[in-house]
mmCIF file as Biopython writes it, N, C-alpha, C and O atoms, coordinates in Angstrom:
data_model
#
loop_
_atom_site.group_PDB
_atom_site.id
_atom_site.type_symbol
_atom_site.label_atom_id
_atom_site.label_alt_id
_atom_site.label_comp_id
_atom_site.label_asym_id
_atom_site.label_entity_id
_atom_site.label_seq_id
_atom_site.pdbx_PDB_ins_code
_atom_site.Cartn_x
_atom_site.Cartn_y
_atom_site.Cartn_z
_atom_site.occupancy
_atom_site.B_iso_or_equiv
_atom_site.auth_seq_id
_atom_site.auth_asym_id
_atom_site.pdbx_PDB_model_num
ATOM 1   N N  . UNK A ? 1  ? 107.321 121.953 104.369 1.0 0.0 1  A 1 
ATOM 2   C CA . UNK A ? 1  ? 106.750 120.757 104.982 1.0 0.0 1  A 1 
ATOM 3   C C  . UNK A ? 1  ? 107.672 119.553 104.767 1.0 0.0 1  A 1 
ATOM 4   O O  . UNK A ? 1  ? 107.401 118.445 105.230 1.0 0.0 1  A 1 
ATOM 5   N N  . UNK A ? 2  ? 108.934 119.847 103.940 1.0 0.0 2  A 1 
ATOM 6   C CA . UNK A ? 2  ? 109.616 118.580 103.733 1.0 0.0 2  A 1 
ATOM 7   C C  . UNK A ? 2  ? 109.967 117.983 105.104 1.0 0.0 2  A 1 
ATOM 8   O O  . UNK A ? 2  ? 109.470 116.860 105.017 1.0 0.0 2  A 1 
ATOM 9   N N  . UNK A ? 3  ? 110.623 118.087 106.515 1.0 0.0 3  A 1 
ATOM 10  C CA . UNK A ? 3  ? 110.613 117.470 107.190 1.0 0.0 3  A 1 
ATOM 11  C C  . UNK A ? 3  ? 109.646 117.504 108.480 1.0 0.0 3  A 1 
ATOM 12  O O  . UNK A ? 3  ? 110.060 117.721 109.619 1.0 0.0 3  A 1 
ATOM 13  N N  . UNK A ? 4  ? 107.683 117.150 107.990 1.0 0.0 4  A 1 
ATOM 14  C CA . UNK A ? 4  ? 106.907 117.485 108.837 1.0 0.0 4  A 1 
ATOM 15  C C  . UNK A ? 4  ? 106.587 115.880 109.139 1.0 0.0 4  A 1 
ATOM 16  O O  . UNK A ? 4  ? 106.915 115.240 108.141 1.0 0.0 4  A 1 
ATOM 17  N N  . UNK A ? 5  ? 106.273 115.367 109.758 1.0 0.0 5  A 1 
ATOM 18  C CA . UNK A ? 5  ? 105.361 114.162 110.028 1.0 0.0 5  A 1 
ATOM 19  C C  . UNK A ? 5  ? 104.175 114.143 109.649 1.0 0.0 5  A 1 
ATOM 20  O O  . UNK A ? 5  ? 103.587 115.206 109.447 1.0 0.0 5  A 1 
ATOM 21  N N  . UNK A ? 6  ? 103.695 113.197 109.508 1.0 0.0 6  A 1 
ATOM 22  C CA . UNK A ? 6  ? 101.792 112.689 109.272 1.0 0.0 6  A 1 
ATOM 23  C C  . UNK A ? 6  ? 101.181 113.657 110.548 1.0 0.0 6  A 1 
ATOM 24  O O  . UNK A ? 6  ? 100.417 114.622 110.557 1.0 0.0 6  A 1 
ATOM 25  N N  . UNK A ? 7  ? 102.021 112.787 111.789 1.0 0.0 7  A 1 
ATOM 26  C CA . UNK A ? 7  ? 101.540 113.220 112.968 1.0 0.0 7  A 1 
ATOM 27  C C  . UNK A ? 7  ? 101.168 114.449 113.612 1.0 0.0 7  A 1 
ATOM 28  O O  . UNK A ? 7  ? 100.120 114.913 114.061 1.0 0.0 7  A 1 
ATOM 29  N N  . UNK A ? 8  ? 102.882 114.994 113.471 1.0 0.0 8  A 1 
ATOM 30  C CA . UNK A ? 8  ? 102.738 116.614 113.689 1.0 0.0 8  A 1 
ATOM 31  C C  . UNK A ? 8  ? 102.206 117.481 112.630 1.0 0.0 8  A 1 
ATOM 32  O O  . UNK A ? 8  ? 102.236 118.683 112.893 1.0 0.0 8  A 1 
ATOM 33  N N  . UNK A ? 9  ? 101.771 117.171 111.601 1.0 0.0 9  A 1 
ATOM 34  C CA . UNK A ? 9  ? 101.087 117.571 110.754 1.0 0.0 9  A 1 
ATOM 35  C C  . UNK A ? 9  ? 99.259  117.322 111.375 1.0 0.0 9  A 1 
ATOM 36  O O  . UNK A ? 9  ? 98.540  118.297 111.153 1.0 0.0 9  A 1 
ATOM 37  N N  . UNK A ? 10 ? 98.660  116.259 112.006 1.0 0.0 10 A 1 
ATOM 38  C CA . UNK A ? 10 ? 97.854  115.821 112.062 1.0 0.0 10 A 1 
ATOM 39  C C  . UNK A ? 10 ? 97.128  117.254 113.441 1.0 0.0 10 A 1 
ATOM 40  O O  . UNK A ? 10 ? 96.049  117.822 113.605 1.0 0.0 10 A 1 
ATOM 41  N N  . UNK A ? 11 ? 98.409  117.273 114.082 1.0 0.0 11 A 1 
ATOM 42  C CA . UNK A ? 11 ? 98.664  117.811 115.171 1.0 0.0 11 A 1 
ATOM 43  C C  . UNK A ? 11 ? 97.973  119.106 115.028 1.0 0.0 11 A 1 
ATOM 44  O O  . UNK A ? 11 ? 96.986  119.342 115.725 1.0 0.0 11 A 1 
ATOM 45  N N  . UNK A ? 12 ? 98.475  120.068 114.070 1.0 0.0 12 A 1 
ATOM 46  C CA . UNK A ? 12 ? 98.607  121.026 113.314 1.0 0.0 12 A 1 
ATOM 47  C C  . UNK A ? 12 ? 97.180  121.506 113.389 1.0 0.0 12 A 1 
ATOM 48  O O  . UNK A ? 12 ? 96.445  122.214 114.077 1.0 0.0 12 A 1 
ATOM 49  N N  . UNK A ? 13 ? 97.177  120.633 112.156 1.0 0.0 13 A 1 
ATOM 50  C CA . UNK A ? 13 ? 95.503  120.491 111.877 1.0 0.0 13 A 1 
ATOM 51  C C  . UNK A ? 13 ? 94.469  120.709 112.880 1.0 0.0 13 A 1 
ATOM 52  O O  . UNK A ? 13 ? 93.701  121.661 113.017 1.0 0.0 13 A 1 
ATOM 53  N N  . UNK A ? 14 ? 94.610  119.581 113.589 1.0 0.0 14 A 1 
ATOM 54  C CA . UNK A ? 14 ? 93.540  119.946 115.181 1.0 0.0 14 A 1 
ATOM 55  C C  . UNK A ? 14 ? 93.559  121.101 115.864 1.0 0.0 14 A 1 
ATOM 56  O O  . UNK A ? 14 ? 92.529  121.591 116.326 1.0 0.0 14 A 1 
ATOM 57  N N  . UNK A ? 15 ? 94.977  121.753 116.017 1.0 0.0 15 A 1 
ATOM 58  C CA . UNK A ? 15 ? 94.804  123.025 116.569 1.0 0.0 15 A 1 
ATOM 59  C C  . UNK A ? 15 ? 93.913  124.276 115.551 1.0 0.0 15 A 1 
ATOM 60  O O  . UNK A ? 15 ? 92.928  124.925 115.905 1.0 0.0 15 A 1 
ATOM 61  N N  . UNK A ? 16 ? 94.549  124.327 114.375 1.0 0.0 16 A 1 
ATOM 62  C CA . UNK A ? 16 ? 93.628  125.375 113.975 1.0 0.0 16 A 1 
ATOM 63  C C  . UNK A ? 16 ? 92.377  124.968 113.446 1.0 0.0 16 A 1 
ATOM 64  O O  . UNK A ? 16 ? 91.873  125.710 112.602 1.0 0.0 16 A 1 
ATOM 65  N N  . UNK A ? 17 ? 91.689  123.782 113.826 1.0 0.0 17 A 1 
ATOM 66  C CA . UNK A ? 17 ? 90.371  123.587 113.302 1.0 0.0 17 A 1 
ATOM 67  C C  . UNK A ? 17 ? 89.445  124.314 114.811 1.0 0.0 17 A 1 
ATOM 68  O O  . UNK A ? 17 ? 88.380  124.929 114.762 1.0 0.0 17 A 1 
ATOM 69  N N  . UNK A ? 18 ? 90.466  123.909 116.354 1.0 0.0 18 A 1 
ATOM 70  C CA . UNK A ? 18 ? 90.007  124.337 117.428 1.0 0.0 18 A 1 
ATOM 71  C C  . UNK A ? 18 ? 89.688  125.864 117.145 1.0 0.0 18 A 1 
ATOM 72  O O  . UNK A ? 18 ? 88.580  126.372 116.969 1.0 0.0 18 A 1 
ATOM 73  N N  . UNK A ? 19 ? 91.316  126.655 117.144 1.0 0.0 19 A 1 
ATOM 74  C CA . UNK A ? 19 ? 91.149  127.738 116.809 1.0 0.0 19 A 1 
ATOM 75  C C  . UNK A ? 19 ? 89.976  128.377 115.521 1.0 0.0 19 A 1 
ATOM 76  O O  . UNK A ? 19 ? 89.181  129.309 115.636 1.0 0.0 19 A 1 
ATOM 77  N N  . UNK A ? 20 ? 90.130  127.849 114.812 1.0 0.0 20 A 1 
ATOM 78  C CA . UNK A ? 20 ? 88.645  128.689 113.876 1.0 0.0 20 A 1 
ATOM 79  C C  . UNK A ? 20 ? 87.379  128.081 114.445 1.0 0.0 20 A 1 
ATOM 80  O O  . UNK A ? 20 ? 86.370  128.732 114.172 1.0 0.0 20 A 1 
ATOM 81  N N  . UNK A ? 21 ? 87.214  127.125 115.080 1.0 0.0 21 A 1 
ATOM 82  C CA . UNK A ? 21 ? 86.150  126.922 115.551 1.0 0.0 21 A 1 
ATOM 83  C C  . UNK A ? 21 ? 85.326  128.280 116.919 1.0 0.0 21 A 1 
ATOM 84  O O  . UNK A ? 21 ? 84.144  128.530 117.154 1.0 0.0 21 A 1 
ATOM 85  N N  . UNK A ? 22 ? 86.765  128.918 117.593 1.0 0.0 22 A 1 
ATOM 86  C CA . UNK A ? 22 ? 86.247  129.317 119.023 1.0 0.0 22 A 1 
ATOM 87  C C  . UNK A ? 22 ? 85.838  130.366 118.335 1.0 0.0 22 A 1 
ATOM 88  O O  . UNK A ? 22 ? 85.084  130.966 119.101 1.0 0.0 22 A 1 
ATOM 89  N N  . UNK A ? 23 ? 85.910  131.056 117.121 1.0 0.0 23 A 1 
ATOM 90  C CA . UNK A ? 23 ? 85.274  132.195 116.568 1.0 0.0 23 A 1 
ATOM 91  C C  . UNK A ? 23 ? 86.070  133.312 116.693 1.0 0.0 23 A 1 
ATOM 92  O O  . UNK A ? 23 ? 85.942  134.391 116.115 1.0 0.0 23 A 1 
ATOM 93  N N  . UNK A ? 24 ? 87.114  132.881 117.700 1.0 0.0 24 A 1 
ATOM 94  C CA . UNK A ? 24 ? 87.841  134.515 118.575 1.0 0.0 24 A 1 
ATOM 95  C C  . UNK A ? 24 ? 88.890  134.919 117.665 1.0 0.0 24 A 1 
ATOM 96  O O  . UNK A ? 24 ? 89.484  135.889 118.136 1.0 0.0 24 A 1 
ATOM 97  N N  . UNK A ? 25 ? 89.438  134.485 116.331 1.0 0.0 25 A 1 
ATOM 98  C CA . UNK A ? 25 ? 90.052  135.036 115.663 1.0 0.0 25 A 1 
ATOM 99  C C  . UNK A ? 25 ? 89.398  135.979 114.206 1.0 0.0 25 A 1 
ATOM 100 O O  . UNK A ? 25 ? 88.555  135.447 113.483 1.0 0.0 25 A 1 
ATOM 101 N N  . UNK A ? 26 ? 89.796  137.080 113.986 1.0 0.0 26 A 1 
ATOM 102 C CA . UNK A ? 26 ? 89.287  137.739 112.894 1.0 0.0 26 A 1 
ATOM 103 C C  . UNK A ? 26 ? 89.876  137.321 111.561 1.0 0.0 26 A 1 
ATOM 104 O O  . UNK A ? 26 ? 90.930  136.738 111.305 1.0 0.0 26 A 1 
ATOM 105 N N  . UNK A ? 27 ? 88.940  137.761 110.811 1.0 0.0 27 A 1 
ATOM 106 C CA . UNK A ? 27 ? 88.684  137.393 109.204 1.0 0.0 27 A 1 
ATOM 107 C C  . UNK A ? 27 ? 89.939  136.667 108.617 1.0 0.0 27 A 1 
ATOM 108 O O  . UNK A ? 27 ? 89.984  135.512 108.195 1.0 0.0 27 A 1 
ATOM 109 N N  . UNK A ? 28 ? 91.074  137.702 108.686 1.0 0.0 28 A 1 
ATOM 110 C CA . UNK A ? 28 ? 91.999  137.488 108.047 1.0 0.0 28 A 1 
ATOM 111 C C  . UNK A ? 28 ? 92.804  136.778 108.513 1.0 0.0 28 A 1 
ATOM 112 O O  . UNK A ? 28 ? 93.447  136.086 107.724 1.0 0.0 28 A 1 
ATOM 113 N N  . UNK A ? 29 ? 93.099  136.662 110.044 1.0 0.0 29 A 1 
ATOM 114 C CA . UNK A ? 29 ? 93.676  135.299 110.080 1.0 0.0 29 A 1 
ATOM 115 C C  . UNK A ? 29 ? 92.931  134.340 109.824 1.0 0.0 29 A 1 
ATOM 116 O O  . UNK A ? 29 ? 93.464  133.319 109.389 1.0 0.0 29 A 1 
ATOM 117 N N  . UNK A ? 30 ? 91.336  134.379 110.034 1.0 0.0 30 A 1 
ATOM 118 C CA . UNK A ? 30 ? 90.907  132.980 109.827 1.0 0.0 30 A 1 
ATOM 119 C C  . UNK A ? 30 ? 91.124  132.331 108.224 1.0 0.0 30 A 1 
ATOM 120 O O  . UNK A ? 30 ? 91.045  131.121 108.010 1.0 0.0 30 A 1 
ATOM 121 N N  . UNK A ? 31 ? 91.442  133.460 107.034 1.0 0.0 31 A 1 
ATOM 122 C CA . UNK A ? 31 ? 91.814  132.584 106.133 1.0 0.0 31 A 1 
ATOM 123 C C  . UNK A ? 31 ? 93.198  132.297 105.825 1.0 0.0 31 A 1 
ATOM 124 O O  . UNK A ? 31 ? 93.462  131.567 104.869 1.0 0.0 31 A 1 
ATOM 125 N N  . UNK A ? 32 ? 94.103  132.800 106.543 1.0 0.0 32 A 1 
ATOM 126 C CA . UNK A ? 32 ? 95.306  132.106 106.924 1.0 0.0 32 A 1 
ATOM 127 C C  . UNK A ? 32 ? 95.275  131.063 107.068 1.0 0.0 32 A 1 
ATOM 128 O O  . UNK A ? 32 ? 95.543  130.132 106.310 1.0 0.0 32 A 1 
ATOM 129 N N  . UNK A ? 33 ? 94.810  131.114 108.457 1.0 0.0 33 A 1 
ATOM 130 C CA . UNK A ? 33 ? 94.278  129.391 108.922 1.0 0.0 33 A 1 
ATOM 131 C C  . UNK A ? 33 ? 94.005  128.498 108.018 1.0 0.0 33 A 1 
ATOM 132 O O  . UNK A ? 33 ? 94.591  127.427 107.857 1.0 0.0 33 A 1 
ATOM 133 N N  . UNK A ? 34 ? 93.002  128.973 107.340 1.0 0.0 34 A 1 
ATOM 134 C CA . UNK A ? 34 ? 92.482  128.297 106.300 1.0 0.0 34 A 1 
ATOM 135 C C  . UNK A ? 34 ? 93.219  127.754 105.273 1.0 0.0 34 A 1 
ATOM 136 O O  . UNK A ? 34 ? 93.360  126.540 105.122 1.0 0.0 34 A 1 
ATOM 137 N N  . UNK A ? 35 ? 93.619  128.462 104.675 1.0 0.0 35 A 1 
ATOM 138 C CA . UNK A ? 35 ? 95.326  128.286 103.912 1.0 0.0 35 A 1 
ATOM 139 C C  . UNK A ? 35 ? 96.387  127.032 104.356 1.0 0.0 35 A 1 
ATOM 140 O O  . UNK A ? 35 ? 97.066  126.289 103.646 1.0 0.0 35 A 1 
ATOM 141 N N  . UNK A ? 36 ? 96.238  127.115 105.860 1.0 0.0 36 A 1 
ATOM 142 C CA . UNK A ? 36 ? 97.811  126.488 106.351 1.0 0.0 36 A 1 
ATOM 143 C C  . UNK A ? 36 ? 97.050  124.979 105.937 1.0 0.0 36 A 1 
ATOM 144 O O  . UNK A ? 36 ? 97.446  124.030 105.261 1.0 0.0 36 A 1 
ATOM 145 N N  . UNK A ? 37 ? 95.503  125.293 106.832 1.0 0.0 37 A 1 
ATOM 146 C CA . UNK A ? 37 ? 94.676  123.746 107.302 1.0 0.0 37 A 1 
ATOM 147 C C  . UNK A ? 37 ? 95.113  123.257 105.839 1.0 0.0 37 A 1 
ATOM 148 O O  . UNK A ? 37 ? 96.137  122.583 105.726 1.0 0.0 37 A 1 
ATOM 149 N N  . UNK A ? 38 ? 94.215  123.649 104.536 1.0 0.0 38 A 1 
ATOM 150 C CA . UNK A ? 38 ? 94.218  123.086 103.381 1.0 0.0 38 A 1 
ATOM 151 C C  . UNK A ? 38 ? 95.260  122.177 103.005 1.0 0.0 38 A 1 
ATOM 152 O O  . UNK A ? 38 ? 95.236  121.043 102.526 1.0 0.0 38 A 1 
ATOM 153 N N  . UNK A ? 39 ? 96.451  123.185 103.437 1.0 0.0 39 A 1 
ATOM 154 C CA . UNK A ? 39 ? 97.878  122.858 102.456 1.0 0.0 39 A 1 
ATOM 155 C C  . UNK A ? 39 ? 98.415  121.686 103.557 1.0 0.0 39 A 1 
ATOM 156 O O  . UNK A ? 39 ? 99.313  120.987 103.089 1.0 0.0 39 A 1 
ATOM 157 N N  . UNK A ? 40 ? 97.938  121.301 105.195 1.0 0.0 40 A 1 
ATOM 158 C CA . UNK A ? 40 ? 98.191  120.444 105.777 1.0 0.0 40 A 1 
ATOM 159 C C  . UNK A ? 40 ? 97.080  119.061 105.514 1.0 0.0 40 A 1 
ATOM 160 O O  . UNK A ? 40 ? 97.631  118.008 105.836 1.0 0.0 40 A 1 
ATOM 161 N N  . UNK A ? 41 ? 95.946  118.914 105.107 1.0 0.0 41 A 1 
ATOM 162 C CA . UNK A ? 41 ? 95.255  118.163 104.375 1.0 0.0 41 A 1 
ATOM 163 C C  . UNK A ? 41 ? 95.662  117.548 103.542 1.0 0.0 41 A 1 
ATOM 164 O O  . UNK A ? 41 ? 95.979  116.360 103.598 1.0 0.0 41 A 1 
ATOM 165 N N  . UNK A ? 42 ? 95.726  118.385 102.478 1.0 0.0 42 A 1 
ATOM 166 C CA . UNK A ? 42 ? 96.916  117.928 101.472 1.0 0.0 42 A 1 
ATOM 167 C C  . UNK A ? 42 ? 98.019  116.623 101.652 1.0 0.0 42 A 1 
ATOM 168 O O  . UNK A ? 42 ? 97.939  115.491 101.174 1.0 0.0 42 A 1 
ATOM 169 N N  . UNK A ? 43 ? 98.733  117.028 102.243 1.0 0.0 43 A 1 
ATOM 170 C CA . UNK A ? 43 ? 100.387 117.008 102.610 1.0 0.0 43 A 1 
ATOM 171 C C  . UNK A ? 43 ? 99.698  115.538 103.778 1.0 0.0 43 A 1 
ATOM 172 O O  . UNK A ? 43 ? 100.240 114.449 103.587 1.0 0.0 43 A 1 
ATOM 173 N N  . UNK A ? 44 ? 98.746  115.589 104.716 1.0 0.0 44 A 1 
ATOM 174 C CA . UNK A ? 44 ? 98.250  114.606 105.061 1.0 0.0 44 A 1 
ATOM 175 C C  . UNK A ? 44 ? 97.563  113.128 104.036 1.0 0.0 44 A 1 
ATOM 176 O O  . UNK A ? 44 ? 97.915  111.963 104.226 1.0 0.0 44 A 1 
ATOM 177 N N  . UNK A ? 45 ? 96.702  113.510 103.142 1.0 0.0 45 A 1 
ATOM 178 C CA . UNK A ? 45 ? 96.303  112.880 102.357 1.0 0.0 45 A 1 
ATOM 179 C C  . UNK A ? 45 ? 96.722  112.367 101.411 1.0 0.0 45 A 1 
ATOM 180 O O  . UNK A ? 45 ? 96.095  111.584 100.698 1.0 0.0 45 A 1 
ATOM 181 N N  . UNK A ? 46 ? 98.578  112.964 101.163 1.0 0.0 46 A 1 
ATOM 182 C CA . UNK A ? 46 ? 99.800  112.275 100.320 1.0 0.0 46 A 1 
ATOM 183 C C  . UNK A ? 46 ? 100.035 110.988 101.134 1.0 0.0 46 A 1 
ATOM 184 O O  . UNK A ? 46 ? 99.778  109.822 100.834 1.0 0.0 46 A 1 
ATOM 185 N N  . UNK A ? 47 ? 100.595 111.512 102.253 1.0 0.0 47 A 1 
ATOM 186 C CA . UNK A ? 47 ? 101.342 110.582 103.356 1.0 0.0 47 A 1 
ATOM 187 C C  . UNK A ? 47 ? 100.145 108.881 103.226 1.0 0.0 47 A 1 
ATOM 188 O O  . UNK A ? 47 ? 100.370 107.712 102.915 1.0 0.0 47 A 1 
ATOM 189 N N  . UNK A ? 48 ? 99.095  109.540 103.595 1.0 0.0 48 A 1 
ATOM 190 C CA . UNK A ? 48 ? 98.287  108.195 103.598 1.0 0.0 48 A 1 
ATOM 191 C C  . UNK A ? 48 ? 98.250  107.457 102.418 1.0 0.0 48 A 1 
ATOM 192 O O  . UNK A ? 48 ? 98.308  106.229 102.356 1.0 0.0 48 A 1 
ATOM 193 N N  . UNK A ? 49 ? 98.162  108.153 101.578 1.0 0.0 49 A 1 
ATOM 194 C CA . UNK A ? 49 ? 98.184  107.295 99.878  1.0 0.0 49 A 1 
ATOM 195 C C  . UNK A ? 49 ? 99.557  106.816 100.076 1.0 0.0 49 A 1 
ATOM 196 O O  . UNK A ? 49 ? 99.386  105.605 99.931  1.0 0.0 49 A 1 
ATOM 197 N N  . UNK A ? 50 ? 100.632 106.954 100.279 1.0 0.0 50 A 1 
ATOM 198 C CA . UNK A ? 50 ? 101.600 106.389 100.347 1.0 0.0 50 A 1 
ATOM 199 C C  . UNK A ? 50 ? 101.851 105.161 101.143 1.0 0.0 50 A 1 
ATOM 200 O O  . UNK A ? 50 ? 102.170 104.022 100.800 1.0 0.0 50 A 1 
ATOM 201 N N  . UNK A ? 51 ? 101.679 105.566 102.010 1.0 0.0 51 A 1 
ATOM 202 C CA . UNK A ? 51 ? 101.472 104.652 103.393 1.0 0.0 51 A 1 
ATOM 203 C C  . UNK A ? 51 ? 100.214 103.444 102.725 1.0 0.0 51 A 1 
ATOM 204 O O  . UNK A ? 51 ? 100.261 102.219 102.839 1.0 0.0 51 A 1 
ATOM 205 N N  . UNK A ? 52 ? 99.252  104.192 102.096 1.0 0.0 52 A 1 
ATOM 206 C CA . UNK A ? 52 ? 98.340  102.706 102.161 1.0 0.0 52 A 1 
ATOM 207 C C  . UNK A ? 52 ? 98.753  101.574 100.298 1.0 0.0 52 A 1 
ATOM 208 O O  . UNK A ? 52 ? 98.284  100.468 100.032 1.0 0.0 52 A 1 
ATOM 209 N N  . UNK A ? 53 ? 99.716  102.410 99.413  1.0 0.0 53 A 1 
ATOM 210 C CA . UNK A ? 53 ? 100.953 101.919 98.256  1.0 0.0 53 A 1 
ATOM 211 C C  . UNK A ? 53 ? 101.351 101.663 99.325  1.0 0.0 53 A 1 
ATOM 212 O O  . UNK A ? 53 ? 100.229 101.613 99.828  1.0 0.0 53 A 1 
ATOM 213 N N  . UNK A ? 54 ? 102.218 101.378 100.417 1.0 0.0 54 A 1 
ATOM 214 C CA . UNK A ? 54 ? 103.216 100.346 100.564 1.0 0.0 54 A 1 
ATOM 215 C C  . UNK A ? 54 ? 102.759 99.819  101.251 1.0 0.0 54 A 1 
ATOM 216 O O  . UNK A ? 54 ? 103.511 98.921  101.629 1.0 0.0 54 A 1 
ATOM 217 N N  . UNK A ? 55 ? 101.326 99.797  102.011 1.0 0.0 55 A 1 
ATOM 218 C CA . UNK A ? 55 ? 100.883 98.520  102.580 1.0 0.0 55 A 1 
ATOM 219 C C  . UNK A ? 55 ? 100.224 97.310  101.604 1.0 0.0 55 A 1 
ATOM 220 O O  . UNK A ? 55 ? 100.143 96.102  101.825 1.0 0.0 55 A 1 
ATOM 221 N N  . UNK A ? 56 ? 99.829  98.022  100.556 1.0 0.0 56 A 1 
ATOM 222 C CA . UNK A ? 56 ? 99.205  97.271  99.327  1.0 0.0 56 A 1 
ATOM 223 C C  . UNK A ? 56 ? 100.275 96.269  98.864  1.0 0.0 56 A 1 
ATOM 224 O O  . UNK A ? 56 ? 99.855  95.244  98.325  1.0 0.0 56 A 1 
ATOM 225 N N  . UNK A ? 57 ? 101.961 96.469  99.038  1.0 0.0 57 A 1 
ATOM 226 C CA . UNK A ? 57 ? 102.548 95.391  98.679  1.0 0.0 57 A 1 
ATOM 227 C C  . UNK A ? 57 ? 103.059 94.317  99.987  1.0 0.0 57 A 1 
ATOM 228 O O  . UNK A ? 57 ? 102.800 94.233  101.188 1.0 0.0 57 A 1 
ATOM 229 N N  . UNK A ? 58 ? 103.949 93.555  98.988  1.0 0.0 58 A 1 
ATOM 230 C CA . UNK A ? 58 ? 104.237 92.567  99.879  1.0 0.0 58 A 1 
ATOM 231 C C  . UNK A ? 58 ? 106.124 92.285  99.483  1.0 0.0 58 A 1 
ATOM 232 O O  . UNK A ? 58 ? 106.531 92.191  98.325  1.0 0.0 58 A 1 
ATOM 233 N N  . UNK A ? 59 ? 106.840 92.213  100.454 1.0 0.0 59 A 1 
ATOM 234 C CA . UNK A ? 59 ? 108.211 91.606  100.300 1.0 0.0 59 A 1 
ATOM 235 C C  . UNK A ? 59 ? 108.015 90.670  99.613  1.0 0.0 59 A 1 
ATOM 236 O O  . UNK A ? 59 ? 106.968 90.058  99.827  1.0 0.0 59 A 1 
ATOM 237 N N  . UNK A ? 60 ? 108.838 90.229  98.628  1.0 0.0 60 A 1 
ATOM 238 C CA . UNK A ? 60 ? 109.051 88.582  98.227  1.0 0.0 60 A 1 
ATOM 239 C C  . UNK A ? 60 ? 110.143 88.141  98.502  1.0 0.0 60 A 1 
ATOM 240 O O  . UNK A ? 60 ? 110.909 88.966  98.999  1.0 0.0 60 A 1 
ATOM 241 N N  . UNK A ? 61 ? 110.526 87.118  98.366  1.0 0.0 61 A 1 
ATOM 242 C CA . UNK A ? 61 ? 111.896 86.288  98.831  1.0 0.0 61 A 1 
ATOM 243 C C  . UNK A ? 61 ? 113.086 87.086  98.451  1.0 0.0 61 A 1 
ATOM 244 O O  . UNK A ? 61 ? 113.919 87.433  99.288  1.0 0.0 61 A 1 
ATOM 245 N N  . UNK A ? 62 ? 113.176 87.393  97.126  1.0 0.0 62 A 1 
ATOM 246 C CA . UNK A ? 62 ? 114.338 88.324  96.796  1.0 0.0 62 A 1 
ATOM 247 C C  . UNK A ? 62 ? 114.394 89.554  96.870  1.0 0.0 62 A 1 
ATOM 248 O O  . UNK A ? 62 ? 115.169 90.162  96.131  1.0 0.0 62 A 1 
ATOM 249 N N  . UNK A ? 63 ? 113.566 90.236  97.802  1.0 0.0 63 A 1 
ATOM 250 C CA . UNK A ? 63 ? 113.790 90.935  98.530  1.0 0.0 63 A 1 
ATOM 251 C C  . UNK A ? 63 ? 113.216 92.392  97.759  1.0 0.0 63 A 1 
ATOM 252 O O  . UNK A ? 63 ? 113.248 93.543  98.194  1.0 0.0 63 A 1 
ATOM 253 N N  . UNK A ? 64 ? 112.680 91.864  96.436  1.0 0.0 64 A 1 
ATOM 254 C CA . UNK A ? 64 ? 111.761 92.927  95.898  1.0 0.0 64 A 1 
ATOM 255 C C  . UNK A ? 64 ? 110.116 92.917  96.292  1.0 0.0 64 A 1 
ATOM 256 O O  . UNK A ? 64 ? 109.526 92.010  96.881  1.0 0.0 64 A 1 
ATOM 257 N N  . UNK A ? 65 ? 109.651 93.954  95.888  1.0 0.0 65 A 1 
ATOM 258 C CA . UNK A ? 65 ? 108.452 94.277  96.423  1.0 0.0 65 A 1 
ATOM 259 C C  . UNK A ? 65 ? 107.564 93.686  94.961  1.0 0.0 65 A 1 
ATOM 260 O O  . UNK A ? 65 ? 108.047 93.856  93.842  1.0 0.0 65 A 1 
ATOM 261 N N  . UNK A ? 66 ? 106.234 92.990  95.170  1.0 0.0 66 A 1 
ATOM 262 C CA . UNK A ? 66 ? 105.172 92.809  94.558  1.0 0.0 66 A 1 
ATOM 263 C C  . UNK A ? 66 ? 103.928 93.264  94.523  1.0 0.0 66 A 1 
ATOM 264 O O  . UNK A ? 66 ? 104.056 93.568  95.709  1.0 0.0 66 A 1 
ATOM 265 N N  . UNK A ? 67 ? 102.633 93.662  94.237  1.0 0.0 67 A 1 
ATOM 266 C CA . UNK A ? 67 ? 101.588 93.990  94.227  1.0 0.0 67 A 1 
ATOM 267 C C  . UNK A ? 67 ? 100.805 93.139  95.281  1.0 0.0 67 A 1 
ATOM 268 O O  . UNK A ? 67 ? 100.866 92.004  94.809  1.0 0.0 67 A 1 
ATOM 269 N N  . UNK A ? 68 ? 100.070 93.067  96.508  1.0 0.0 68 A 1 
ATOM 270 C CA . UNK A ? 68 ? 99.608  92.263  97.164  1.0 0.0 68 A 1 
ATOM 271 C C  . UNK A ? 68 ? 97.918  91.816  96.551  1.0 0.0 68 A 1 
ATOM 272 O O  . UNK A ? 68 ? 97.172  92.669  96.073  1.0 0.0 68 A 1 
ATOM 273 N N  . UNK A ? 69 ? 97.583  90.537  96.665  1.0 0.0 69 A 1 
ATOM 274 C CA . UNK A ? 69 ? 96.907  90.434  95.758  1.0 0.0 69 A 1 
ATOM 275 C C  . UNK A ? 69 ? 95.718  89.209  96.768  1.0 0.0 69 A 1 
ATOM 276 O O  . UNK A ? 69 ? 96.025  88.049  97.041  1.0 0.0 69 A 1 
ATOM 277 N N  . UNK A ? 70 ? 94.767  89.697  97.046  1.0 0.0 70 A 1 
ATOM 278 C CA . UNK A ? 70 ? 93.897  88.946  98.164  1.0 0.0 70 A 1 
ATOM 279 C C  . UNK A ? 70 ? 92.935  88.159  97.758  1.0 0.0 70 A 1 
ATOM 280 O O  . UNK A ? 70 ? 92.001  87.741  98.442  1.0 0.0 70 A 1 
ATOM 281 N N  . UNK A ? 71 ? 93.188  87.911  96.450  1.0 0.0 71 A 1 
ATOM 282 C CA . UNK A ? 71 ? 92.312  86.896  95.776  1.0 0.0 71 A 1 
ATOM 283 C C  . UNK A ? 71 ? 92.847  85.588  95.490  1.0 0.0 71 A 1 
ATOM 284 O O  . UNK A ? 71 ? 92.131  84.709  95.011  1.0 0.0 71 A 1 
ATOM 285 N N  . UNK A ? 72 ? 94.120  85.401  95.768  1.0 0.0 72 A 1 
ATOM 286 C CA . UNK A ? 72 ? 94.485  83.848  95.477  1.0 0.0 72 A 1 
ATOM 287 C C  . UNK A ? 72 ? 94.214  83.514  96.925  1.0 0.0 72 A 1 
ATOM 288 O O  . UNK A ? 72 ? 94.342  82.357  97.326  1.0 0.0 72 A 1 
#
């Protein structure tokens, strides 16, 4: 998954939630599926924690990053 996107990862996801949903696959792929979905959840739910750490800061003048802080 090192060079997957949020997106095409997101992508991913939707298809085999379709696919185990239509019922038409048997057992054992469906916990394949199951397997991939998890480990793309995952790998989704990094990206966002990350993504929502670097929205939590803020540039400062010198060009380092600070803690953003919505109470002053």
């Amino acid at each position: 998954m090192e060079n997957e996107t949020f997106e095409s990862a997101l992508l991913k996801l939707e298809d085999i939630i379709r696919e185990l949903e239509s019922g038409e696959i048997d057992l054992d792929k469906s916990l394949d599926k199951y397997k991939e979905a998890t480990t793309l959840v995952n790998f989704c739910s990094d990206k966002l924690k990350n993504a929502q750490e670097t929205v939590n800061k803020i540039l400062k003048e010198d060009g380092t990053f600070e803690d953003f802080n919505t109470n002053e």
